[in-house]
N, C-alpha and C positions, 0 to 999 in steps of 0.2 A: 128455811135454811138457804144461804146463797149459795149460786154453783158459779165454783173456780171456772175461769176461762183462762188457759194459760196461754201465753206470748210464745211460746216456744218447746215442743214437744220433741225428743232425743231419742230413737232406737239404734241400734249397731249390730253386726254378727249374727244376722237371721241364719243366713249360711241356706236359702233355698237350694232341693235339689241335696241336700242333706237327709240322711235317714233320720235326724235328730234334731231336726228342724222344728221350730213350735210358731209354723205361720199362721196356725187357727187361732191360737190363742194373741198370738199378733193383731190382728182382725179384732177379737176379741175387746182387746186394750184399748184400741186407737176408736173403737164404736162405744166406749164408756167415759172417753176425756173430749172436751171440746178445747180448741188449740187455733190460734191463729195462722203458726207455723209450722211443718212437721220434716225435721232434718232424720234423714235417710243417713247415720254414718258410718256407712264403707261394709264391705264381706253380705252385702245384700244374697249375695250368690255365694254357690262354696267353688264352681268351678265356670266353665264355658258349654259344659255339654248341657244342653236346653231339657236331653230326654230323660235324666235325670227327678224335673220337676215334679210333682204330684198335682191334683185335683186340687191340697190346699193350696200349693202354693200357687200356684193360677188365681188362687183366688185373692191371694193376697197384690199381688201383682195389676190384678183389675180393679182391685178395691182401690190400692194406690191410683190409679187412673182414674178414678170416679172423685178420689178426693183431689186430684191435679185439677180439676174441671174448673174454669174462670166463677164460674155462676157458684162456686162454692165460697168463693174466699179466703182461700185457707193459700197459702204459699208453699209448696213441697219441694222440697232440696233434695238432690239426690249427690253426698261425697264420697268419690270414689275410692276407694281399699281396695288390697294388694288380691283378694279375689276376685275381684268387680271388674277385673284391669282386662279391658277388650271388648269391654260391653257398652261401653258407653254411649254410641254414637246408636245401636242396636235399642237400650235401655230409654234414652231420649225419643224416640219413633216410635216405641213398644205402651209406653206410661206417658209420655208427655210429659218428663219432668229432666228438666236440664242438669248434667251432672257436671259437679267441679271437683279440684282436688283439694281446695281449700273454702270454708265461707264462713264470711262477716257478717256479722250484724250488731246495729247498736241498740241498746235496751236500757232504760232506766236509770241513763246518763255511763252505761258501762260497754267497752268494747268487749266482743264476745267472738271468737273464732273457735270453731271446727274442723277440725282436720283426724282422718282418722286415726294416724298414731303407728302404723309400719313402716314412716320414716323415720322413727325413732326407733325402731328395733335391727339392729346390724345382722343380726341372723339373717333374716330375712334379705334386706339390702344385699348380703355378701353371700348367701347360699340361695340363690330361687329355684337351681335346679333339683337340690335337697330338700328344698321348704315344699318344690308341688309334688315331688317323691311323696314327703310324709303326711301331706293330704290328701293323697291317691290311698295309701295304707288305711288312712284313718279313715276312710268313705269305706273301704272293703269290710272294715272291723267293724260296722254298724250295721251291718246285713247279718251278722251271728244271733239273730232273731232275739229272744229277751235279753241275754244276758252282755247281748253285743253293746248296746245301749247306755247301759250302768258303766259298762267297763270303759265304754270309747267316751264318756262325759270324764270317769276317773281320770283318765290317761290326758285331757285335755287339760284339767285344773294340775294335775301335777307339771306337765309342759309348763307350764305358764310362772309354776314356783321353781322350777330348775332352771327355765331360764332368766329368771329374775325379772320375765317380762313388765310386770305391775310398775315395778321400781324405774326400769330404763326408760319405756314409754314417759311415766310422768316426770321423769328427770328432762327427758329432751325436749318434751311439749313444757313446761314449766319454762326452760334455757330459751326457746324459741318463743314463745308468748312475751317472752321480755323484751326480744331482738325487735317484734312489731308493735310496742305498747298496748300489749291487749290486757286487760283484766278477769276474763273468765274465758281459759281455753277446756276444751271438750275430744275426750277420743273415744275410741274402742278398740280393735285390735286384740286388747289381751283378754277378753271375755272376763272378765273379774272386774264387778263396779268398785271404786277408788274415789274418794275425797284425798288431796292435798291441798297445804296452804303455803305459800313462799313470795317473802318478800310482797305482800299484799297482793300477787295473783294466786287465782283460785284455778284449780286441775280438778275436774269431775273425770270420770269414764263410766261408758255406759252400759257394760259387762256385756251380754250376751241374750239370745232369744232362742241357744239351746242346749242352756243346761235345766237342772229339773226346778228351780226357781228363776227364770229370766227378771230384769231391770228395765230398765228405762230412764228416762230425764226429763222432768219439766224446768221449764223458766216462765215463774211469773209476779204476780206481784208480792209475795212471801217469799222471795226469793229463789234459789234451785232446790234442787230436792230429787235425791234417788228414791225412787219406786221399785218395788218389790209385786210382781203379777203372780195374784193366786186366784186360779174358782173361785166359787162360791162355795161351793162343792166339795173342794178339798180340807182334810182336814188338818188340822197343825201337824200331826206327827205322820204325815203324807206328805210332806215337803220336799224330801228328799228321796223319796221313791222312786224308781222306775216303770212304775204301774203303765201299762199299755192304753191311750185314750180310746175312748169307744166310739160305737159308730152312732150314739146319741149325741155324743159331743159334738163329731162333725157336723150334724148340721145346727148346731148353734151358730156357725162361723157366715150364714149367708152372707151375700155382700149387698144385701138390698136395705135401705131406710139411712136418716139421716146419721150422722156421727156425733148424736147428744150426750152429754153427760149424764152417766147410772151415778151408783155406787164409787166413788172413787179405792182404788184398787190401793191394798195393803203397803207400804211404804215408810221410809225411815227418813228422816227429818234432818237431813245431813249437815246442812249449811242456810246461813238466810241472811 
């Protein structure tokens, strides 16, 4: 059987520093695909405060730095989101990965831009002293030990259909991909993965790495494709659980060996 090597590998919304963060399983993902290039887009971080972070997420952090390394080969982008915003100059020193607010790349005769997508949400834009209010809230609420969890992912995908965020981000990134003649633009932002199609450009988003099913994005030669990360371990009608990871799992997440292709991880066939 041959193994996919993809041109270009997509996560968004880690939100380290999050009680609801799934950087193991991040770790996870990125030590099962082999990828040429791996874009970082935006909300890497949920806030500024460093001590927030955990032992995964360190580790995730390092492991980025280990796949920035020249001797690997691999190109790591870091696009900065409206959480990220103050880190940057910190982030670049930290990982050795250059951050931009926007990035291009050409693929298989197609323009392709990245950008996270909180330019296209006016909330956001016109409330930030509201918007870091209701992230301070929403960090307190995921400390209410199990059931904080369940409720603070609810309250998140509900946000996201109140404010019709799905629809506005891909409305503006759609309007603007046309402004620079690109053909497949990419965000995240709203934590909810999205296919659209207009006027022959393509809108992917790469939803989230902390609800109880995270996503992701490849580009390669089958074209794009949303990804769905599950265990192995897990069973289908565990999906949507809340179930606490254990302390076996944790150390699945080491950051030691190279980043080869396993198993490719469960996934829906969105576009090609």
């Amino acid at each position: 059987m041959s193994i996919a090597v993809y041109d270009t590998l997509i996560l968004s919304d880690l939100h380290l520093g999050s009680d609801i963060s799934r950087a193991e399983d991040a770790i996870r993902m990125l030590r099962q695909n082999t990828f040429r290039r791996l874009i970082l887009l935006g909300d890497i971080f949920c806030d500024l405060n460093f001590r927030r972070l955990t032992k995964e997420h360190w580790k995730f952090l390092g492991y980025i730095r280990k796949l920035s390394n020249p001797k690997r080969a691999i190109e790591v982008v870091w696009v900065e989101g409206n959480h990220d915003q103050g880190l940057s100059a910190v982030m670049s020193h930290l990982v050795g990965v250059k951050v931009y607010q926007e990035y291009g790349w050409q693929y298989a005769g197609r323009h392709h831009l990245a950008i996270h997508g909180h330019q296209f949400d006016r909330f956001v834009v016109n409330n930030l002293v509201l918007s870091h209010v209701n992230s301070f809230l929403h960090l307190q609420l995921q400390k209410l030990a199990f059931t904080g969890k369940c409720f603070s992912r609810f309250l998140d995908r509900m946000n996201t259909r109140w404010l019709r965020l799905s629809t506005k981000v891909a409305e503006g990134a759609l309007g603007y991909a046309r402004l620079r003649g690109v053909d497949r633009v990419f965000c995240g932002h709203t934590h909810a993965a999205l296919y659209r199609e207009y006027e022959g450009i393509e809108y992917y988003n790469t939803g989230c790495w902390t609800d109880a099913t995270p996503t992701y994005i490849s580009v390669g030669d089958k074209g794009v494709r949303i990804h769905e990360f599950k265990r192995e371990s897990e069973r289908v009608d565990d999906r949507d659980s809340c179930e606490e990871r254990s302390q076996a799992d944790t150390a699945v997440a080491e950051l030691a060996g190279e980043p080869g292709l396993l198993e490719d991880a469960e996934y829906e066939n969105i576009s090609s």
